[in-house]
Every structure is written in C-alpha cells, then in structure tokens.
C-alpha positions in Angstrom: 0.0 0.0 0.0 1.4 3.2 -0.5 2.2 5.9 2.1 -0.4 8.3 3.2 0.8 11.7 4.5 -1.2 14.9 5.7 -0.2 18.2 3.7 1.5 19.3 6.9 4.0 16.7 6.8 5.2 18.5 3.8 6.7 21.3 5.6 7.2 19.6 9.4 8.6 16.1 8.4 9.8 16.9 4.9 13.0 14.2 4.8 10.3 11.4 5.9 8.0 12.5 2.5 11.1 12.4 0.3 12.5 9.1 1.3 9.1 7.2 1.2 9.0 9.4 -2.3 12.2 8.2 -3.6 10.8 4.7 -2.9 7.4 5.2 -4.3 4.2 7.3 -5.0 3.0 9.3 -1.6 -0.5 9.9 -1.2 -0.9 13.7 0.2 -4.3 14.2 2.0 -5.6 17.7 2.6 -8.1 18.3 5.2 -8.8 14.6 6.0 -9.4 13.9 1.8 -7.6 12.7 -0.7 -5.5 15.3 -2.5 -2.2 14.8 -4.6 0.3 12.2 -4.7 3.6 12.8 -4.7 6.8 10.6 -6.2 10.5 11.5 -7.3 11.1 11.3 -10.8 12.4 7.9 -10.8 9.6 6.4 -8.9 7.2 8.0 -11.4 9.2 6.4 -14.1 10.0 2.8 -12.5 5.5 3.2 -12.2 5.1 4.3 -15.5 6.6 1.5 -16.9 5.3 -0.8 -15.0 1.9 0.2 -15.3 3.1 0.2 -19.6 4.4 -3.7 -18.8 1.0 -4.6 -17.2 -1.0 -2.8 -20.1 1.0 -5.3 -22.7 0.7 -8.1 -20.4 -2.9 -7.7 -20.3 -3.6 -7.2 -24.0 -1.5 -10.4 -24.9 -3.6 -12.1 -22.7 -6.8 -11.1 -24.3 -5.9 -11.9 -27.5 -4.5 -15.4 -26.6 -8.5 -16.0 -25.0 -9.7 -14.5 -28.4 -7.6 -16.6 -30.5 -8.9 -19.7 -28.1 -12.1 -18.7 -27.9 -12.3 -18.6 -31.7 -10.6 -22.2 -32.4 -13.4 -23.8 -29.9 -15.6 -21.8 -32.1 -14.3 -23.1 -35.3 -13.8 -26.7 -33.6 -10.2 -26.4 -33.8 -9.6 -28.2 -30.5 -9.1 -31.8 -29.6 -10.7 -33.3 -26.1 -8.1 -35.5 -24.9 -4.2 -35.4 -25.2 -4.6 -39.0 -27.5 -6.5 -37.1 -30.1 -3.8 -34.3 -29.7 -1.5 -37.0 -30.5 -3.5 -38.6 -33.3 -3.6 -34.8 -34.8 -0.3 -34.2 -34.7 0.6 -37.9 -36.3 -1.9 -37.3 -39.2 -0.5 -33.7 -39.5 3.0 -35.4 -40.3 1.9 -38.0 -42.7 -0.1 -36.1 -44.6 2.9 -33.2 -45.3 5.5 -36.3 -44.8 
C-alpha cells in the first residue's frame, strides 16, 4: 500500500516525505481527503513502466483467450491429449 501523508508533513517532516517518495508514490491528504500524490522522478518512471508492462501483459492475454475462444468456435480443438496426438501424427503423414 502506499504511504499516506497529511499536507503538513510536507513542511514539518519533509526528509520522511522524500525518502518514502524516492521509494514510491506518496498519497498527500488535505483536510482529511484525498489530494495529490507525490513521487520522485524515478519512482514516477519505475511506475510508468510498469503500469506500460501490465498494459502489454494484459492485452496479450486477451488476445490469446480470443484466438482460443475462436478455435473452440471453429472446432479447432481436440478433447483428450490422445487425439492431440492422433492430430499431430496425421499432420506429419499427410505433409510427410
């Protein structure tokens, strides 16, 4: 979870904002509610591409389902690893 820090702790505990900033984004509240957050520029980046490597992640993963989704659609799948097998062995002769 990351740090939550009043706006005060700004100006009274400033070296405690930075370090947990150098590690991280900081969560600033103002008046009780949430307000800004607050990182050093190689937090921000370090979460920019991570967020960027989750992004790809997740859009490989939906085409993978679409691509599997789509073979089950076209019948292109095989309901035991023997038929697998049987596949791939009739595959072979046939471009043998």
């Amino acid at each position: 979870m990351e740090p939550i820090f009043p706006m005060t702790a700004l100006q009274r505990n400033t070296a405690e904002v930075k370090a947990a900033a150098r590690e991280g984004v900081v969560r600033i509240t103002e008046q009780g509610s949430s307000g800004f957050v607050f990182s050093s520029e190689e937090a921000f980046e370090r979460r920019i591409a991570a967020e960027r490597e989750d992004a790809a992640y997740e859009a490989r993963l939906l085409e993978s389902v679409g691509r599997g989704v789509a073979d089950v659609s076209a019948g292109r799948f095989t309901g035991s690893v023997d038929e697998a097998f049987e596949k791939a062995a009739a595959m072979r002769r046939q471009y043998a």
